[in-house]
FIKOLBA-569611 format. One line per field, with one value per residue (C-alpha): y negated, x, z negated. Coordinates in nm, 3 decimals. Layout:
BEGIN
py = (Y / ...)
px = (X / ...)
pz = (Z / ...)
//
This chain:
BEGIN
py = (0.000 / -0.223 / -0.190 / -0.291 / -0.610 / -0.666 / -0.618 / -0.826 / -1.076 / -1.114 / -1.074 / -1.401 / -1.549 / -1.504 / -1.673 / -2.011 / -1.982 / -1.996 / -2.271 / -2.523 / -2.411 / -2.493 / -2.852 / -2.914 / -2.887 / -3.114 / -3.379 / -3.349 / -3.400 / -3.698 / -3.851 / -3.795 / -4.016 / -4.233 / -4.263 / -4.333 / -4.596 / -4.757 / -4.692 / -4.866 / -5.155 / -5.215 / -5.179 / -5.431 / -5.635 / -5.642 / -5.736 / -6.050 / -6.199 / -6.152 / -6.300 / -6.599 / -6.646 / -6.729 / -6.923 / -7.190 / -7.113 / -7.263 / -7.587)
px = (0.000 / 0.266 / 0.452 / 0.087 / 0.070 / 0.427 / 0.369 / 0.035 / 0.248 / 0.492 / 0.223 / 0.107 / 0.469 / 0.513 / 0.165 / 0.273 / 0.622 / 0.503 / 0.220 / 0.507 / 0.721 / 0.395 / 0.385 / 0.760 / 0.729 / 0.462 / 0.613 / 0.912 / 0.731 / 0.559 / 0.902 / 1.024 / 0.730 / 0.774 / 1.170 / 1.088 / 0.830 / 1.080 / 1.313 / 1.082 / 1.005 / 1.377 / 1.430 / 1.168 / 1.288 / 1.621 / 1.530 / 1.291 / 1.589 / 1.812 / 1.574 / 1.493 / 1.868 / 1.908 / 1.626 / 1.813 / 2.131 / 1.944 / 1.833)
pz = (0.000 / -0.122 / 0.272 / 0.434 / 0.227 / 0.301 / 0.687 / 0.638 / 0.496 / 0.731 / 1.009 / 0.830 / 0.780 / 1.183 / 1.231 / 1.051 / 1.208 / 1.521 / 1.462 / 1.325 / 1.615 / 1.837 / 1.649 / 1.697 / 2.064 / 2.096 / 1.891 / 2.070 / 2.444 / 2.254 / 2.150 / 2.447 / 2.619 / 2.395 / 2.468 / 2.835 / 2.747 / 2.554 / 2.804 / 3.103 / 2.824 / 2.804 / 3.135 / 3.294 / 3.021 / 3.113 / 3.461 / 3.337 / 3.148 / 3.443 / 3.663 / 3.395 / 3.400 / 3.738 / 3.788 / 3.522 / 3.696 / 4.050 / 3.870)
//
């Protein structure tokens, strides 16, 4: 009896395991959206100040 609770308990153990593992993956493909977004942000932002520069450079 005491090996069937055991494997029951494992069966469990693997259950949760695999649900955080489940969780992990999707808050790592939301990170990395959110590293691109930031990414894009910086990016465009980048290209505004550049653009801002040399627009006072011209007057």
């Amino acid at each position: 009896m005491n090996a069937g609770v055991e494997a029951t308990g494992a069966g469990e153990g693997s259950t949760l395991v695999a649900q955080e593992v489940r969780e992990l993956v999707q808050r790592s493909a939301q990170a990395a959206k959110l590293r691109e977004l930031i990414s894009q942000f910086t990016a465009d932002a980048k290209s505004e100040g550049a653009g801002a520069l040399r627009n006072l450079r011209r007057k």
